[in-house]
N, C-alpha and C positions, 0 to 999 in steps of 0.2 A: 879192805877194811875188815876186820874183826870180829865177827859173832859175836852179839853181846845178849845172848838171848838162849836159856840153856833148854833144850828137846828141840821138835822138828820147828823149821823156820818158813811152816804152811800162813798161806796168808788169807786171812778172814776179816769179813767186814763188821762192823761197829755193831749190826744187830746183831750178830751171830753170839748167841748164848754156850756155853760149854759145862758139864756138869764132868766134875771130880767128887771122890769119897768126903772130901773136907766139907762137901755139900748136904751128907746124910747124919739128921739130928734125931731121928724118934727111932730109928733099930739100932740093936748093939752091934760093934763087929763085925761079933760072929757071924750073927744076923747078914750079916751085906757080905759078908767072906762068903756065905755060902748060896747066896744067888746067884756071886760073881762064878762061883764054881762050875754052878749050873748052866750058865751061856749068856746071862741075863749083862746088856751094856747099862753103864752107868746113867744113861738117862732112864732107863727102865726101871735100875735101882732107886732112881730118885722117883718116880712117879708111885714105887710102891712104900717108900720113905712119906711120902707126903698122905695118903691112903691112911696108914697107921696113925700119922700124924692129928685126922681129921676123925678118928675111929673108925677107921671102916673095916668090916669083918673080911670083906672079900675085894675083889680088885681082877677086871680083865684086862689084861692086856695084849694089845694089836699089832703087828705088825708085819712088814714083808713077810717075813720068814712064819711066822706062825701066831697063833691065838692061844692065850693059854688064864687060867683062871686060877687064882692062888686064894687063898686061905691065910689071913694073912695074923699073925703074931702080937699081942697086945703092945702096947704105946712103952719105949723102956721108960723114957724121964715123965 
């Protein structure tokens, strides 16, 4: 049978959430080009997408790998 499904064919169940760029509305770009730069995964980018969103000046964020505290860029829309 035929792939009908384009990128990796991993398989996830129904709650399982996934964050893409198409998900970030309150930074510009640029703004998400350069955290992506920085090491920051797309759910990190959304959590500090959502931050801005709500006006928050700063924003920690946790995890495995490290802790780090951002400063975060006014609301673009």
């Amino acid at each position: 049978m035929v792939k009908m499904t384009r990128g990796s064919a991993r398989s996830w169940h129904p709650g399982m959430t996934t964050v893409a760029k198409d998900d970030i509305h309150h930074m510009k770009p640029s703004q998400r080009n350069k955290y992506r730069r920085l090491g920051f995964s797309w759910s990190e980018i959304k959590k500090i997408d959502n931050a801005i969103g709500q006006g928050d000046s700063t924003i920690t964020i946790k995890s495995a790998i490290r802790e780090v505290t951002i400063e975060l860029p006014p609301k673009w829309r």
